[in-house]
C-alpha positions, 0 to 999 in steps of 0.5 A: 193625843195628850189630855194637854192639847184641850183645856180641861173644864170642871167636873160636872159632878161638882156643878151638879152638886152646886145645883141640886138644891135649885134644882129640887126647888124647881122639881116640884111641878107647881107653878114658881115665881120667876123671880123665886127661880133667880132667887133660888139659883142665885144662892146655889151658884154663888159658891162657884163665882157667880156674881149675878143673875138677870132676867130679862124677857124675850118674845123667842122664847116659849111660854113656860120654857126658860134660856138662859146666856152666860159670861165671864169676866177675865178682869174680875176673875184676876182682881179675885172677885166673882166673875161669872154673871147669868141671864135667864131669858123668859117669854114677855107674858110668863111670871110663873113658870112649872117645870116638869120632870123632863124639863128640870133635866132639860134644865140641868143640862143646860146650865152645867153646858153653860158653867162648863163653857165658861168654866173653860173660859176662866181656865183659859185665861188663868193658863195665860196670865190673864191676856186677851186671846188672839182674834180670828179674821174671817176671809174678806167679800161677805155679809157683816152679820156672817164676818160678826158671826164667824169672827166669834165663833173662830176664835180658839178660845170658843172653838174649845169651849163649843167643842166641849158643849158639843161633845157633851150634846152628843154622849147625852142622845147616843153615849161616847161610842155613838158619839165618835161615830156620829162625829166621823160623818159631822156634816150628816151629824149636825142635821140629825134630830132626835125623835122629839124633833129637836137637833142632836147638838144645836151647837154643831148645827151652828157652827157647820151652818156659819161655816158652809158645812165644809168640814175642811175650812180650819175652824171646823177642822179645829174645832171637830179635833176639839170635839173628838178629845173631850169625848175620847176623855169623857167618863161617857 
């Protein structure tokens, strides 16, 4: 299979350059103003595009825990001014969050699936001239919640960029060998949990459980194909 069949994302490496002084910043194990940590990315990413960070609070998001959404703006990105904009998503009572060891590498990778996936999205774009992806219509008789769901995710732009956060997930819990295997039995894989109980690739989990596991419809065909490119070229 040629590297030309899947959009090639940035280094991790480079982001993860781009981020090391935020993440040496939240490292330290004291409790850190929420608006500190926005502060503190906001500088560190500016340099790859990324025009503004938002917080806003949830009450699905643990305490002391952060998510995180990303977007990009083709429109932005063709008129040459920054075009990735972030939202850190934290609880409705948190101002100050700690992070611990394991939560600063949960964060990191976080954050470099999330540049990546919109990395790719820009990439997509400028591969086109800047036009609109075709949109995927989903088989008609159900719910408007599951058209809305499968309409985003059947699109080839997000099977791709997806495909990437999946083959990323997977070569972090088992390394590129493991991660091919896992993928010959995705139906299986997609349920497995690590030992912390968390989903091996929440990502598959969510894209099998949109389309009924039925690793034969077209969108988890592509989108299994994607997956088994980014990691057969993966540093792994």
């Amino acid at each position: 299979m040629l590297i030309t069949e899947f959009t090639k994302p940035a280094d991790r490496k480079d982001i993860d350059s781009a981020l090391q002084p935020f993440l040496d910043f939240i490292k330290s194990g004291e409790e850190i103003p929420i608006k500190q940590i926005r502060n503190k990315l906001y500088r560190a990413l500016q340099s790859i595009g990324v025009e503004e960070i938002d917080i806003t609070r949830s009450k699905n998001v643990d305490v002391g825990d952060m998510n995180m959404n990303g977007a990009y703006d083709p429109h932005d990105d063709e008129d040459e001014f920054p075009h990735f904009s972030l939202e850190l998503i934290f609880s409705e009572t948190d101002e100050t969050i700690a992070f611990s060891k394991e939560g600063v590498e949960n964060i990191k990778d976080r954050l470099i699936d999330l540049l990546e996936h919109e990395m790719i999205h820009r990439n997509q774009y400028r591969g086109r001239s800047f036009k609109k992806q075709r949109e995927y219509k989903p088989a008609k008789g159900i719910s408007n919640k599951l058209k809305r769901t499968r309409e985003y995710l059947g699109n080839d732009d997000e099977i791709e960029a997806f495909a990437k956060n999946i083959s990323s997930e997977l070569i972090r819990k088992v390394d590129k060998d493991g991660a091919l295997k896992l993928l010959r039995m995705a139906g299986k894989t997609a349920n497995f949990k690590d030992e912390m109980n968390n989903l091996l690739s929440p990502n598959l989990f969510g894209y099998m459980a949109a389309f009924d596991f039925d690793t034969s419809h077209p969108v988890l065909k592509k989108l299994l194909k994607k997956i088994w490119l980014y990691i057969e070229h993966s540093d792994g």
